[in-house]
C-alpha positions as CSV (number, residue, x, y, z in Angstrom):
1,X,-1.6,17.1,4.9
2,X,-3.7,17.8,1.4
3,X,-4.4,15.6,-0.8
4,X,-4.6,16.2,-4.4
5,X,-6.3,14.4,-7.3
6,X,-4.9,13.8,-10.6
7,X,-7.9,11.4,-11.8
8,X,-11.3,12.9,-12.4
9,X,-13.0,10.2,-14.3
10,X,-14.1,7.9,-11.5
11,X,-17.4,6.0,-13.0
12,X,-20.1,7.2,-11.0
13,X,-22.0,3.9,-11.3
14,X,-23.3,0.8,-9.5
15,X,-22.4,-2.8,-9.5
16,X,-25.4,-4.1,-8.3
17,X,-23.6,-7.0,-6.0
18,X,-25.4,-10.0,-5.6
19,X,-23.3,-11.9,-3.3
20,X,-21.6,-10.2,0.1
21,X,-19.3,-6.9,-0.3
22,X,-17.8,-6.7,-3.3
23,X,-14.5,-5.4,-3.9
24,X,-14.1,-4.0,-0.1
25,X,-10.4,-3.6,-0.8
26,X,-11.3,-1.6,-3.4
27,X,-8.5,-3.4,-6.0
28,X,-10.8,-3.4,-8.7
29,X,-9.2,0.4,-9.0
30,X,-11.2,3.8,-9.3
31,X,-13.8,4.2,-11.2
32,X,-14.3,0.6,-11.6
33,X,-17.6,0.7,-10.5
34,X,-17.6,-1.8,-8.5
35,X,-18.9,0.9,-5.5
36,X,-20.7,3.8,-6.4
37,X,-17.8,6.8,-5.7
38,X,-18.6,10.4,-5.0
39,X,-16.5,14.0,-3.9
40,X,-17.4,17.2,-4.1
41,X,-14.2,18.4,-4.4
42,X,-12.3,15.8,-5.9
43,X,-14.8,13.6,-8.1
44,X,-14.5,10.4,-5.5
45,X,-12.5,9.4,-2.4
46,X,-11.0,6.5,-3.8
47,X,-7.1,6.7,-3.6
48,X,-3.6,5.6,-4.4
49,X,-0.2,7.3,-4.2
50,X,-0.3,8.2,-8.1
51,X,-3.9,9.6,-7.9
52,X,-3.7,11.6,-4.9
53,X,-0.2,11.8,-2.7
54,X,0.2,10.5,0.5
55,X,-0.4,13.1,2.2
56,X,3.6,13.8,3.6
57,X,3.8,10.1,3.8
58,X,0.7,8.9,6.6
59,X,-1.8,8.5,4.0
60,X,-1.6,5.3,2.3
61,X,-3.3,1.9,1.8
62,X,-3.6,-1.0,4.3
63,X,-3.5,-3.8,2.2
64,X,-2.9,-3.5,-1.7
65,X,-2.8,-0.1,-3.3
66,X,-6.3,1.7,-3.3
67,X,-8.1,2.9,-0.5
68,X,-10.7,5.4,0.5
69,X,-9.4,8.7,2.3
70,X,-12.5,11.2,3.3
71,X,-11.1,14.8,4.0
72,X,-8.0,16.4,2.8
73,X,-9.2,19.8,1.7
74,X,-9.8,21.4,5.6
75,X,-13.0,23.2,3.5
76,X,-17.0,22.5,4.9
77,X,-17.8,22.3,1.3
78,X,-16.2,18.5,1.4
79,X,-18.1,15.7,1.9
80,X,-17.5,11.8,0.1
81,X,-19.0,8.8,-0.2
82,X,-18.7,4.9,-1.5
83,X,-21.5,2.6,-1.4
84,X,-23.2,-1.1,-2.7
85,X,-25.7,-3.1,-2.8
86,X,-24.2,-6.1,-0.7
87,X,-26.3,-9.4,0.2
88,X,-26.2,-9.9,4.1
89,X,-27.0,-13.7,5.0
90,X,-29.9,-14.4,7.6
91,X,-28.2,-14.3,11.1
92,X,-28.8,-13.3,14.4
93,X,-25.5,-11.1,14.8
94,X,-23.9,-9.2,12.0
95,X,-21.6,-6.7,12.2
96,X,-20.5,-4.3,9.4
97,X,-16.1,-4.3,9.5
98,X,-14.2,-1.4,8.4
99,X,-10.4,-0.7,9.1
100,X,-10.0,3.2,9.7
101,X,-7.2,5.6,10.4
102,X,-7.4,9.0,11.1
103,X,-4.3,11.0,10.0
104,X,-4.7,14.4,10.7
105,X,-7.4,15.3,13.3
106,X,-8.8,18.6,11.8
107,X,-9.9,20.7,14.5
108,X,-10.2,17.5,16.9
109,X,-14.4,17.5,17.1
110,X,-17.2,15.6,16.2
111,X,-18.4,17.2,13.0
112,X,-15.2,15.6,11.1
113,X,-16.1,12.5,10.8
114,X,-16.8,9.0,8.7
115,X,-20.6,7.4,9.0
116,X,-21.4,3.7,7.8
117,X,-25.5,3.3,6.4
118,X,-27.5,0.8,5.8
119,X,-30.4,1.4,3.3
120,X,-29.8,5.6,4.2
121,X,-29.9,4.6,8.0
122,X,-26.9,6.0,10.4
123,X,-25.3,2.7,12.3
124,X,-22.2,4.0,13.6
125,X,-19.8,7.3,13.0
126,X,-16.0,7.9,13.9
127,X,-14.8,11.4,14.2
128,X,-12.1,13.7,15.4
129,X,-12.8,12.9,18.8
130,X,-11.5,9.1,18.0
131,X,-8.2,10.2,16.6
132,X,-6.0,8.8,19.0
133,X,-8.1,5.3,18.6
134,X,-7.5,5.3,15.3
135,X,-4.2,6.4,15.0
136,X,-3.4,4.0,13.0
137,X,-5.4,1.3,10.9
138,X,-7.4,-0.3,13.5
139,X,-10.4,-2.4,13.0
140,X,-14.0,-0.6,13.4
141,X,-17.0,-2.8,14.0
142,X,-20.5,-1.7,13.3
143,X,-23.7,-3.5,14.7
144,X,-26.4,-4.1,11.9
145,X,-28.4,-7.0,13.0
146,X,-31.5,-6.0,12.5
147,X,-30.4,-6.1,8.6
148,X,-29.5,-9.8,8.6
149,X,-32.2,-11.7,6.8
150,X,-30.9,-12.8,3.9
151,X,-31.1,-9.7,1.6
152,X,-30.0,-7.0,-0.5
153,X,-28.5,-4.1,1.6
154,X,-27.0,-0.9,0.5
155,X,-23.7,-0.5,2.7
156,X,-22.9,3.4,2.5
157,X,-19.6,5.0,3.9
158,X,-20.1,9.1,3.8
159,X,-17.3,11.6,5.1
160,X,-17.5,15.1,6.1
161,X,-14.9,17.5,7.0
162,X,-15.6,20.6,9.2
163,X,-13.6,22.7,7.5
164,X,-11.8,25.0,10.1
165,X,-8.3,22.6,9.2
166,X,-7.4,19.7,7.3
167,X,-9.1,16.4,8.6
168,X,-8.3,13.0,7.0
169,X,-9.7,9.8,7.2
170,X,-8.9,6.3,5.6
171,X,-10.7,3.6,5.1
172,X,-10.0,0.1,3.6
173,X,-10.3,-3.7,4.0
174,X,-14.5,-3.6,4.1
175,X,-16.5,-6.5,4.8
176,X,-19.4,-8.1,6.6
177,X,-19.9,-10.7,9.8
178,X,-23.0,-12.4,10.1
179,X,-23.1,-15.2,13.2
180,X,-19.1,-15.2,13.7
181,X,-18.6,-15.8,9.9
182,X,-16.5,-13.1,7.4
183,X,-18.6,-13.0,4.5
184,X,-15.5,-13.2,2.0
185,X,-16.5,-10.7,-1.1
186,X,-15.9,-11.0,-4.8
187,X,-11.9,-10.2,-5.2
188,X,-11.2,-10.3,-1.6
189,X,-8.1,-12.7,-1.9
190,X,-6.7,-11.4,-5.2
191,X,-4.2,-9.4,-2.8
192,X,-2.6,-12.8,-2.0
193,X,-1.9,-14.3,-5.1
194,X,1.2,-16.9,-4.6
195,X,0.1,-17.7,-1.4
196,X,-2.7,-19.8,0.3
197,X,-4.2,-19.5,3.8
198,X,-5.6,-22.7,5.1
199,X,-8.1,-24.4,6.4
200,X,-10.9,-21.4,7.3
201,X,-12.7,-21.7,8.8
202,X,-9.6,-22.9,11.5
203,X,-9.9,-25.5,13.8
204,X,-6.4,-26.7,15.2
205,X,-3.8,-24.8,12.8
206,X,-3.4,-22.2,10.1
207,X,-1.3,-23.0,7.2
208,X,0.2,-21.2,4.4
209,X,1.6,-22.8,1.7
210,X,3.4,-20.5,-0.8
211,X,3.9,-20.9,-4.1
212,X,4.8,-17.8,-6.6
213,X,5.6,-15.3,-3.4
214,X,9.3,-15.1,-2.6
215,X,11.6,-14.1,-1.0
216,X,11.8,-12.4,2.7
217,X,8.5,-12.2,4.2
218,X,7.3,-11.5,8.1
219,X,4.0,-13.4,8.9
220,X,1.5,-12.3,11.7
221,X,-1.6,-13.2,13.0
222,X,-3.7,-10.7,14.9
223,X,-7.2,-10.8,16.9
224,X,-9.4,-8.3,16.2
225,X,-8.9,-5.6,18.5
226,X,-4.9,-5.5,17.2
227,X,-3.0,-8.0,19.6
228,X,-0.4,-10.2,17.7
229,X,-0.6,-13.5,18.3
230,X,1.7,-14.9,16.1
231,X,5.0,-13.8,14.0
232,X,7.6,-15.2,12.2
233,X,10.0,-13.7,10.0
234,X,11.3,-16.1,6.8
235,X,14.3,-15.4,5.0
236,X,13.1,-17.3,2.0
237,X,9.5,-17.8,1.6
238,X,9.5,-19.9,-1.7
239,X,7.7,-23.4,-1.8
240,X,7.6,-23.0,1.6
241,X,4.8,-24.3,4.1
242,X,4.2,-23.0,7.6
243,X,2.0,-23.7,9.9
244,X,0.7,-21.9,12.9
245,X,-1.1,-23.7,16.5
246,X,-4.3,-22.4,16.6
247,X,-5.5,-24.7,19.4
248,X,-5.0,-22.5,22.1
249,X,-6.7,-19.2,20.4
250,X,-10.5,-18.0,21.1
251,X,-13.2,-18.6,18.4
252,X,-13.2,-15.3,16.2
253,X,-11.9,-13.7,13.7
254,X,-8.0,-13.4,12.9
255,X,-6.4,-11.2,10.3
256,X,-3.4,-13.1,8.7
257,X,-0.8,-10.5,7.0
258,X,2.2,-11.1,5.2
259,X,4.4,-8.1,4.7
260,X,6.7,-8.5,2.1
261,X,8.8,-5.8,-0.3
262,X,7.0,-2.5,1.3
263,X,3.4,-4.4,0.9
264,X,1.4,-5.7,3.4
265,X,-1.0,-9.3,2.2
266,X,-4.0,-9.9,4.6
267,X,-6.4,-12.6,4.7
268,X,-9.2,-12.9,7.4
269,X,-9.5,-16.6,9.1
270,X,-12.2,-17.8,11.5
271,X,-11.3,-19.6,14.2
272,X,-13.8,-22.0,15.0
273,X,-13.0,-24.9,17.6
């Protein structure tokens, strides 16, 4: 599975974030400069299905339309990035989430893989030998304590592929944790227009009201290691409220998705009792 790029004028420019990750959907499109993209094959690893394929169908966004797929030439030459300058909050844990999934293996070892820096310091890699982890989109979680103290940070995400087959791997749905808390981005809940998600943080119940969504829509709420715990499918979804017990779940962080119409709508909710 290749990928191939029709777009070659990705803006090789900064945002200069002030507040949190911006844009760690990467909605704001490519080239929009909200992270500084670079490829040396393909002019930057930000993706959709007009830009570059799919890649036979497994490469492809997990929420919205534009992701970030490292790989997909199986040449050494290939190596990508996306980075920001991101304000982390003074804390005494933060952690640096990415959702990743790995495609096509390569030749299965370690020197295909995807690193996460932190002012040009290596805090965590996934490679080849994680395939079967990451199979699918699964949540990645990257220690960076030492980095919460209520400054400017640049958060880099660099992939390298080792060239002796094709190795591809996604990345999407970015954002940082600091004590417990999601530090929610600039456009992180454009994705979910017509619908709200409330209160979060959660205490006893999660509602969501909708209001220009309809429609058929499945709702779930998953922890973040993957387990669902919630669902319910709606036949009509319109003016609707629902409303999830919360009571019994662990503090932490939940991912709320709404998959509707071949898209998938996620919002992150802390559960705090």
């Amino acid at each position: 599975m290749m990928k191939h790029i029709t777009l070659f004028t990705a803006l090789a420019v900064s945002f200069g974030a002030t507040a949190q990750i911006t844009d760690g959907s990467f909605e704001a499109g490519i080239g929009a400069g909200t992270w500084t993209e670079a490829s040396v094959n393909f002019g930057t690893p930000l993706c959709n299905a007009a830009a570059c394929g799919t890649g036979g169908g497994a490469a492809v966004p997990r929420t919205g339309e534009v992701f970030a797929w490292f790989g997909g030439l199986g040449d050494a030459s290939e190596m990508a990035s996306v980075d920001q300058s991101a304000f982390i909050p003074s804390g005494t844990t933060a952690n640096l989430l990415v959702y990743v999934k790995i495609p096509a293996s390569g030749d299965g070892t370690a020197n295909n893989y995807l690193k996460a820096f932190v002012d040009g310091n290596e805090v965590g890699a996934v490679t080849a030998v994680d395939s079967a982890t990451y199979a699918d989109y699964t949540l990645w979680s990257v220690q960076i304590d030492s980095y919460a103290d209520g400054s400017n940070h640049n958060i880099k995400l660099e992939g390298k592929e080792n060239g002796t087959a094709v190795f591809n791997i996604l990345a999407d749905d970015i954002a940082l944790e600091v004590d417990g808390s999601v530090v929610a981005g600039l456009f992180e809940n454009e994705a979910l227009s017509g619908v709200q998600v409330y209160p979060n943080p959660a205490n006893e119940s999660i509602t969501l009201s909708f209001t220009a969504m309809s429609g058929m829509a499945e709702i779930t709420i998953q922890d973040v290691t993957g387990k669902v715990v919630a669902r319910n499918a709606l036949s009509e979804v319109n003016r609707r409220t629902v409303e999830f017990d919360a009571s019994a779940l662990s503090n932490g962080l939940y991912m709320v998705s709404i998959q509707q119409q071949g898209k998938r709508f996620t919002e992150r909710v802390l559960v705090q009792h």
